[in-house]
C-alpha positions, -999 to 999 in steps of 0.1 A, spaced: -473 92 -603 -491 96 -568 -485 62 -544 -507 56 -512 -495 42 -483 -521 30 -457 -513 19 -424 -522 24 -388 -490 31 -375 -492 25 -341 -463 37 -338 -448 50 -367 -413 28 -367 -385 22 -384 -402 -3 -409 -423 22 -422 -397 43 -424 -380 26 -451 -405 15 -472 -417 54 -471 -380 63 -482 -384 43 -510 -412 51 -522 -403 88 -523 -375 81 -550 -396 61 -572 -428 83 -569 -437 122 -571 -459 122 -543 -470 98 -515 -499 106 -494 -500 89 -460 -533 72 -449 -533 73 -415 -562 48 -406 -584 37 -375 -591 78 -369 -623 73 -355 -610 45 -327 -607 51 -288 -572 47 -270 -566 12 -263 -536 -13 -267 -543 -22 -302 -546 18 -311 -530 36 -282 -524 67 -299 -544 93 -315 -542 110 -354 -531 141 -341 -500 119 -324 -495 98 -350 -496 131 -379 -470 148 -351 -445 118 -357 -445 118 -394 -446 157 -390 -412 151 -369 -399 129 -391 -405 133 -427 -407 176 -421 -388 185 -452 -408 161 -473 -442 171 -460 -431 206 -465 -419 202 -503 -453 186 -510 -436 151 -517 -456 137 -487 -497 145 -477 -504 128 -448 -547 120 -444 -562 102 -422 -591 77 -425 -615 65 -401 -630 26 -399 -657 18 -416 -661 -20 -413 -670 -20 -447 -644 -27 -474 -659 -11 -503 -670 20 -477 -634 19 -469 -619 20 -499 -643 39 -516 -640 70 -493 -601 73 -499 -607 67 -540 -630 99 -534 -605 119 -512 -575 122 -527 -559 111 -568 -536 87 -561 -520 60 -590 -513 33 -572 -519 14 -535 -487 3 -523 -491 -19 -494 -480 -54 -477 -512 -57 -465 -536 -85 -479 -569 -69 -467 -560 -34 -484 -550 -47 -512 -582 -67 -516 -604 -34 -513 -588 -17 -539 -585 -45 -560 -599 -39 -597 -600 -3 -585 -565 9 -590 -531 -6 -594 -519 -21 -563 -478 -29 -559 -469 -49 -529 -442 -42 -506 -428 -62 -480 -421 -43 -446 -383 -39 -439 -376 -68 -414 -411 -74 -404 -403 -100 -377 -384 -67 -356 -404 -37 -367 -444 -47 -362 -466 -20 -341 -479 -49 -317 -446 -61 -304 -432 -26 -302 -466 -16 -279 -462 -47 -264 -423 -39 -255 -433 -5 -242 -461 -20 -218 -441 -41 -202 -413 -15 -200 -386 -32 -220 -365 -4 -237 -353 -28 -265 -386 -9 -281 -362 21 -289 -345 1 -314 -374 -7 -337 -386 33 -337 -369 64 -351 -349 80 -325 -367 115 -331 -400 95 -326 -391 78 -293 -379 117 -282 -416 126 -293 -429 95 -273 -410 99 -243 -419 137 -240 -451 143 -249 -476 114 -254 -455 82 -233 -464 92 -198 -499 104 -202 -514 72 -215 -495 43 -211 -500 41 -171 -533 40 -182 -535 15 -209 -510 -6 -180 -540 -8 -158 -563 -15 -182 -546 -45 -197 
């Protein structure tokens, strides 16, 4: 069976992490939908597809390469049947696995959903961790995989994030 997994991740953290673990021992595939493709840099999505592709790229390399993971990305269509509609067109997949109430109601009566709680939720949730990074406190290092805050620190941290500091 082929799982979908549909998320922003804004960063990609250690939450995600685990439930995408999981997932790989109990299905044959999972493709990653990276969403909100089409969005401009800005607090809420302060990094781009190519960025966010690179970190699961970095992370999950010998997955991606055995074909256990795909990773897609999908772009915002403020329409939920649109939205759902375009990734039931894209790519065979079984089942929606999310622990998100608004994905799981587009694909409802469209394909078998199975919720799944995010691994300590209250530490590992994209707006705290952007939040954290903003304001400069490192604790942020602890909710993202280590190879990921290398990639952040290196390549896409200092580019942006002045930026986004000013804006806010």
């Amino acid at each position: 069976m082929i799982a979908l997994f549909v998320g922003r991740f804004q960063p990609l953290h250690k939450g995600h992490e685990k439930v995408i673990r999981n997932l790989l021992k109990k299905y044959e595939k999972v493709i990653v939908a990276i969403g909100s493709i089409n969005q401009k840099r800005s607090f809420k999505n302060p990094f781009t597809f190519i960025e966010r592709k690179k970190m699961f790229e970095i992370l999950f390399k010998n997955e991606i390469k055995k074909g256990k993971i795909e990773i897609i990305g999908i772009k915002d269509y403020f329409n939920d049947e649109k939205w759902s509609n375009a990734l039931i067109k894209r790519k065979h997949f079984d089942v929606v696995v999310t622990g998100n109430k608004w994905t799981e109601r587009c694909f409802k009566r469209k394909k078998k959903i199975e919720k799944v709680k995010i691994w300590k939720r209250e530490i590992y949730e994209g707006r705290k961790i952007r939040k954290m990074m903003i304001e400069g406190n490192l604790k942020w290092k602890e909710a993202v995989p280590k190879e990921i805050v290398n990639y952040l620190e290196k390549i896409v941290f200092k580019q942006f994030f002045k930026l986004l500091k000013q804006k806010r």
